[in-house]
N, C-alpha and C positions, 0 to 999 in steps of 0.2 A: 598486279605489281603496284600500279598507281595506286590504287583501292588501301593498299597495305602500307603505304608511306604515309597518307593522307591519315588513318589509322593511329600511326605511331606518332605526327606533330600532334595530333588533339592528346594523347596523351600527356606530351611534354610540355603542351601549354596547363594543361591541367596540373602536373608537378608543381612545376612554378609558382602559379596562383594558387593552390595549397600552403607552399612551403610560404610563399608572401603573407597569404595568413596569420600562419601560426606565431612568424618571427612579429608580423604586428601584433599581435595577440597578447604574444607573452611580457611586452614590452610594456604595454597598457597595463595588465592586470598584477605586472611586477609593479609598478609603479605607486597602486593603487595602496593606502595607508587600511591595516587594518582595524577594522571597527570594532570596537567590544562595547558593552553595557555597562553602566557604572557600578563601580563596587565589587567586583567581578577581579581573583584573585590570577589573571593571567593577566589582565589588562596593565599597560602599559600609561596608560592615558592618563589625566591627571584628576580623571576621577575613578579610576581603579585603582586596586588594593596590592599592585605587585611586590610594591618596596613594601607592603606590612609584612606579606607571607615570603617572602627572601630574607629578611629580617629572623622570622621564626624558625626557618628551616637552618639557617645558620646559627642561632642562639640553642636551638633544642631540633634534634635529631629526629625525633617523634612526632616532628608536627607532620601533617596529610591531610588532604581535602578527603571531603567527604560527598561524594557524588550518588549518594542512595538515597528511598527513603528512610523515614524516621524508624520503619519496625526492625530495621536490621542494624539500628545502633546499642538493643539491648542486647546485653552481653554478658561474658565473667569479668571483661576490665572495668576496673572502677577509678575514681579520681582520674577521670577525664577532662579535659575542658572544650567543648565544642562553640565556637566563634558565628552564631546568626548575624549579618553584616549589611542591614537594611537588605530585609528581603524583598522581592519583587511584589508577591503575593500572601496574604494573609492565610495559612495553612487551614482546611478542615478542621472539623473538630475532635474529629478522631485520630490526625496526622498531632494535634497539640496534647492528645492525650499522652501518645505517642514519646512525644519529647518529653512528657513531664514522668513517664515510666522512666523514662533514659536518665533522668535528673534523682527520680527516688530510690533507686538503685545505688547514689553515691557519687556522682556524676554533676558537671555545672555547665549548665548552659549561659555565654553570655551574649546577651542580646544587644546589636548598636542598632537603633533604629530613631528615627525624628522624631515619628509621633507612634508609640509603642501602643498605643490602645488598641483594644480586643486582645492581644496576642497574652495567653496565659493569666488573662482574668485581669492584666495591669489596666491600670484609668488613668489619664492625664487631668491637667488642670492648664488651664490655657496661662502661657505665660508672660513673655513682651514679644514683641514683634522683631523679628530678626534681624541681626546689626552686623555691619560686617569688622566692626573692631572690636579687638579682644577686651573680653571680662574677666574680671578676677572671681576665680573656681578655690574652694576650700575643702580641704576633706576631713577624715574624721577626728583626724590631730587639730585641726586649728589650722594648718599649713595654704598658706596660700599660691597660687599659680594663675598663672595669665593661657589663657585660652579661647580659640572663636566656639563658639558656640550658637548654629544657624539655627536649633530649632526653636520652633516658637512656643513648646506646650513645655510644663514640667511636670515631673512623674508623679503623683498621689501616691504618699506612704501609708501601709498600716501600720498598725500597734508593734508586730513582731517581726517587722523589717529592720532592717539595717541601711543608713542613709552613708552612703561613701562619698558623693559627691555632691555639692550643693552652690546655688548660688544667691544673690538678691529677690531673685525672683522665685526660688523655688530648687527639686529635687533635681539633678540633674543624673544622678548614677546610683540605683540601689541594690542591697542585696535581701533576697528572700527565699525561706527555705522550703525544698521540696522534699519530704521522706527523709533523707539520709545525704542529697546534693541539696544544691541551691541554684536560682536563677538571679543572674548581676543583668539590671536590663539599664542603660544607657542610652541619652537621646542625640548623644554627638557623634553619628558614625564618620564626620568629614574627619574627624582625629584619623584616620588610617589610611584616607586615599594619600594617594602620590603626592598630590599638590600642598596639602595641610601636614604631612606628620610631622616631617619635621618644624613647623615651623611654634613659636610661642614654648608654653611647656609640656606638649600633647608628646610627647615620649614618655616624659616620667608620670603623667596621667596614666598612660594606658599601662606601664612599668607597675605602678601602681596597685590597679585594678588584677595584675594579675599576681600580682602578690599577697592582694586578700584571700588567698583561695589557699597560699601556702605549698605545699608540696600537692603536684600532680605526675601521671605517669604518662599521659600524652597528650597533644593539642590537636583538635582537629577543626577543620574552616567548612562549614557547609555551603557547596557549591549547587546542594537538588536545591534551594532557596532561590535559587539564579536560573531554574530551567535545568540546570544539567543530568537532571533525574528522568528528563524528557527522551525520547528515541530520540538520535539524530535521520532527517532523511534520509533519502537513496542517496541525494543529490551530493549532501555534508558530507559523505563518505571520499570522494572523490576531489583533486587538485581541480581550482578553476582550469588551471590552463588544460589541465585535460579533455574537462566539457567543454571548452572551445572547442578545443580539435575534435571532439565528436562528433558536435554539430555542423560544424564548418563540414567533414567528411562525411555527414549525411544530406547534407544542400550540393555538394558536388556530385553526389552519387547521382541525383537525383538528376541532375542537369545534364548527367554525362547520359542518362537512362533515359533524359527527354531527346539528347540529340541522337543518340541510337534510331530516335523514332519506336520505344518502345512505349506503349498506350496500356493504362490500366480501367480496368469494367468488367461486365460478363462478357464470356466466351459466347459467343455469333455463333453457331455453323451454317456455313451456306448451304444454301437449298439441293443445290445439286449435291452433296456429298451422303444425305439423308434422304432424296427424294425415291429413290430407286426400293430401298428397302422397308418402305413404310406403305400406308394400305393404299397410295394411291396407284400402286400396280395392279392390286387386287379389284381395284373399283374398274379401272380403264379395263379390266381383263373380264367382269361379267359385261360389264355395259356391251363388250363385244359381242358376248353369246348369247346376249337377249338381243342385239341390234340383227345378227345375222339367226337367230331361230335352232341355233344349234343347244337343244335341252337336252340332247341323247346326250353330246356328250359331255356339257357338265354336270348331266345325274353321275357317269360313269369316275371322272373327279373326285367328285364326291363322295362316291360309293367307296372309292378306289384306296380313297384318304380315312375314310372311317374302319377301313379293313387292318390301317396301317396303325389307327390308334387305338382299333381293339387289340392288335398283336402287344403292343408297347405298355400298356397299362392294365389290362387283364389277362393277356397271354394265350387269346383266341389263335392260333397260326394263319398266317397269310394267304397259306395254300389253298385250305379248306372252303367249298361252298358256302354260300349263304345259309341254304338249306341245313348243310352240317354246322353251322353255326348258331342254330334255334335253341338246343338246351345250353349249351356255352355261357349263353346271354342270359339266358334264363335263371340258371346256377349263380351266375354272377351279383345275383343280386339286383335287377334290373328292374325298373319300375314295370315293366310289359308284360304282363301276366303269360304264363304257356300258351293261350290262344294267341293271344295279340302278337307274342314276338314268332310265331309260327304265320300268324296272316301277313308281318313287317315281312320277315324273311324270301318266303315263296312270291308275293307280290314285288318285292325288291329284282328279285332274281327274273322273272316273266318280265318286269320292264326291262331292265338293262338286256334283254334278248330284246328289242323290238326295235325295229328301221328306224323309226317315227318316235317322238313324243310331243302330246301338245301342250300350251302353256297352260290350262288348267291340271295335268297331271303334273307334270314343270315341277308348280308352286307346291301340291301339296306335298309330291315326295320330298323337294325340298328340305320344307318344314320339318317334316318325318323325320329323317338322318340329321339335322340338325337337332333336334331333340337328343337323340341318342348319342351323337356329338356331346353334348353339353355333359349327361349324364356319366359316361367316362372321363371327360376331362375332369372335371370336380371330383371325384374319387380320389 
């Protein structure tokens, strides 16, 4: 009864420092501001892209991220616009062939990135060094606008582009055609996070930009650019506060299972529970009948036990003679030739009839039925 009370407090203290956990737990990791990547069309933050893509989704029905890769954007829709937004990683060469299928098909990709080189065969020119007040941006009217503009390189136009955006220094937003689409690549992506869009005149800039393109039939914002084309872990799958309480409820278990006094390792078994059934009966049990001279009767044993496994395995019967048991063996397939197993047999039979036997006869018949032992068992 004591035993059983003593039981149920370690329980209830165990409740409690559980439930203490969890309630600190949740408190900590509510607390905790979520972190996202820049550019990054969930983020919040004020170098995330949220207010551009609330913006779109409000303005045009048809905008969607695009969380695949590039071979699953060719398609039958045409006059797309898909939004790259300072990508993390510079795509393979066969993911940019990829996009540029996606653009000759009819399709426009526009590209915001700082320093846009390698990507699509574009080349920068190194331009001034980044300032943090606005420059005056002009586009293809003459029209001017006030804008930051942090990067430092400007675009290298060819012969058959189209220069949309330009400043003192150089290209700042061009257009070039692929197949039947075009690629708009720009080096100002801060126009779109949170902190920059509104500010200067990077609304009607980027208003702008998408109005060189004219009628399209949907927008979409590439988020595999940002990793999300990536698997999510195990781990991603799951609320933090969960995997608290997971782990917290496998440290407890664990304590609850040390103070059980339960022990993990190989299984022991003690001696005594194997001792009885294993040969060392059988050794203590000759050593006796060589220590006292008794060879009559463990030939008789012996004899006794091979009559037992001729019945079981070749179906010699028990009852029968030694004697009647010479062609038996014989037939069987027995390496003892008709003599030999007629001399085994009748010499077997004459000792087991005799008072006496001595330790040179002992050993050999021994031997002998041991042979023929072995001979049926392996069968």
């Amino acid at each position: 009864m004591q035993q059983s009370q003593t039981g149920r407090k370690t329980w209830a203290w165990l409740g409690v420092i559980l439930l203490l956990f969890i309630i600190i737990s949740y408190f900590l990791v509510s607390k905790q501001p979520s972190e996202y990547p820049g550019y990054v069309s969930e983020s919040s933050a004020p170098t995330g892209t949220k207010a551009f893509y609330t913006y779109l989704e409000n303005e045009n029905k048809a905008a969607n991220k695009w969380e695949h890769a590039p071979a699953l954007l060719a398609g039958e829709d045409k006059n797309q616009i898909l939004f790259m937004i300072e990508p993390f990683f510079v795509p393979e060469r066969a993911q940019l062939e990829e996009y540029m299928d996606y653009m000759e098909a009819g399709n426009t990709v526009l590209l915001w990135k700082n320093n846009p080189e390698g990507m699509f065969d574009v080349t920068t020119n190194p331009g001034m060094a980044t300032i943090e007040e606005a420059i005056t941006v002009t586009d293809q009217q003459g029209e001017e606008y006030k804008a930051f503009v942090h990067s430092y390189v400007r675009i290298q136009e060819k012969e058959a582009d189209e220069v949309l955006l330009k400043d003192d220094a150089g290209v700042i937003a061009l257009k070039r055609t692929f197949g039947e689409g075009s690629l708009i690549v720009v080096n100002s992506p801060n126009w779109l996070t949170n902190d920059y869009i509104t500010d200067k005149d990077h609304v009607e800039l980027i208003s702008g930009l998408l109005q060189s393109e004219g009628q399209y039939s949907s927008l979409l914002v590439d988020e595999y650019i940002h990793g999300s084309g990536n698997k999510p872990s195990t781990v991603a799958l799951y609320p933090k506060w969960l995997l608290v309480f997971a782990l917290q409820l496998i440290v407890l278990t664990l304590l609850w299972l040390w103070y059980q006094g339960k022990r993990f390792g190989p299984i022991r078994v003690p001696r005594e529970a194997t001792v009885r059934f294993s040969n060392e009966q059988t050794t203590a049990l000759a050593a006796w009948y060589q220590r006292g001279r008794r060879y009559q009767d463990s030939l008789k044993l012996q004899a006794n036990y091979l009559k037992l496994l001729l019945q079981e395995k070749w179906g010699i019967p028990y009852r029968r003679t030694w004697q009647e048991c010479t062609e038996l063996i014989t037939k069987r397939g027995s390496q003892l030739s008709g003599e030999e197993a007629r001399a085994f047999t009748q010499g077997l039979e004459s000792l087991l009839n005799k008072e006496s036997v001595n330790k040179q006869e002992y050993l050999a018949w021994s031997g002998k039925m041991d042979q023929l032992r072995r001979e049926v068992e392996e069968e």
